[in-house]
Steps between C-alpha positions, in 0.01 A plus 500: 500500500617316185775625298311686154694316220751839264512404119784743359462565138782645282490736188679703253445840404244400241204560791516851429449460137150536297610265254341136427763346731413812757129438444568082558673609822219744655243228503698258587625664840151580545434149489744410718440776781145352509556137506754596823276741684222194447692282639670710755896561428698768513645625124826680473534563149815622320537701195799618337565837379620604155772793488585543133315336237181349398681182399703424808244410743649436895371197677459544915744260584570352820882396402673851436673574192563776210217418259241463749310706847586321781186447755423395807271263390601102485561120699533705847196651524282384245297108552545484047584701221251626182773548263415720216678365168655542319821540742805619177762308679664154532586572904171654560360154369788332669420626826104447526552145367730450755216617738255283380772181524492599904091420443459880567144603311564691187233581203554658194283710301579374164745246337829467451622384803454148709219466759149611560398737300177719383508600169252662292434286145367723181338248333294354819157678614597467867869557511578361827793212522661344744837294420698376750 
């Protein structure tokens, strides 16, 4: 029996908010937990946890360090990453480019960083894009 392809995705604390980037988040997980059941993956998904304040939102993380929740969640057990921007850090950027240099599959869910991305567009009626 063939190996079922794991896409890992990665978020802050933001998930758990009912806010306009909380209610851009909810659909778009939704989104992506049916387009990898359709096509028959496995989905470990990551989301950081907030301990203080609204403002200081905790990414999941698979590098561990103070200003973010480390998870288990990355390159070793995940075939690609859906990184959900933006990621607040120069070495949190540093290290998924770094990924996708290696050729390892990375997409982001808006801009602001370099490589594939989805990002929703305001003005647009369908507000689908794909940049690579």
């Amino acid at each position: 029996m063939a190996k079922r392809p794991t896409i890992g995705v990665l978020a802050g604390s933001q998930v758990y908010y009912g806010t306009i980037l909380g209610n851009f988040i909810g659909p778009l997980l939704h989104g992506v937990a049916s387009a990898s059941e359709s096509r028959r993956c496995n989905l470990l998904l990551a989301c950081g946890m907030n301990r203080s304040s609204y403002t200081s939102a905790h990414p999941a993380w698979p590098v561990p360090s103070p200003e973010v929740d480390p998870v288990p969640v990355g390159p070793w057990n995940a075939d690609g990453l859906i990184v959900i921007n933006p990621l607040f850090s120069e070495a949190r950027s540093q290290y998924i480019q770094g990924l996708i240099t290696t050729g390892y599959p990375v997409v982001f869910t808006a801009t602001g960083e370099s490589g594939p991305t989805v990002a929703i567009d305001n003005e647009a009626p369908f507000v689908r894009h794909l940049h690579t």
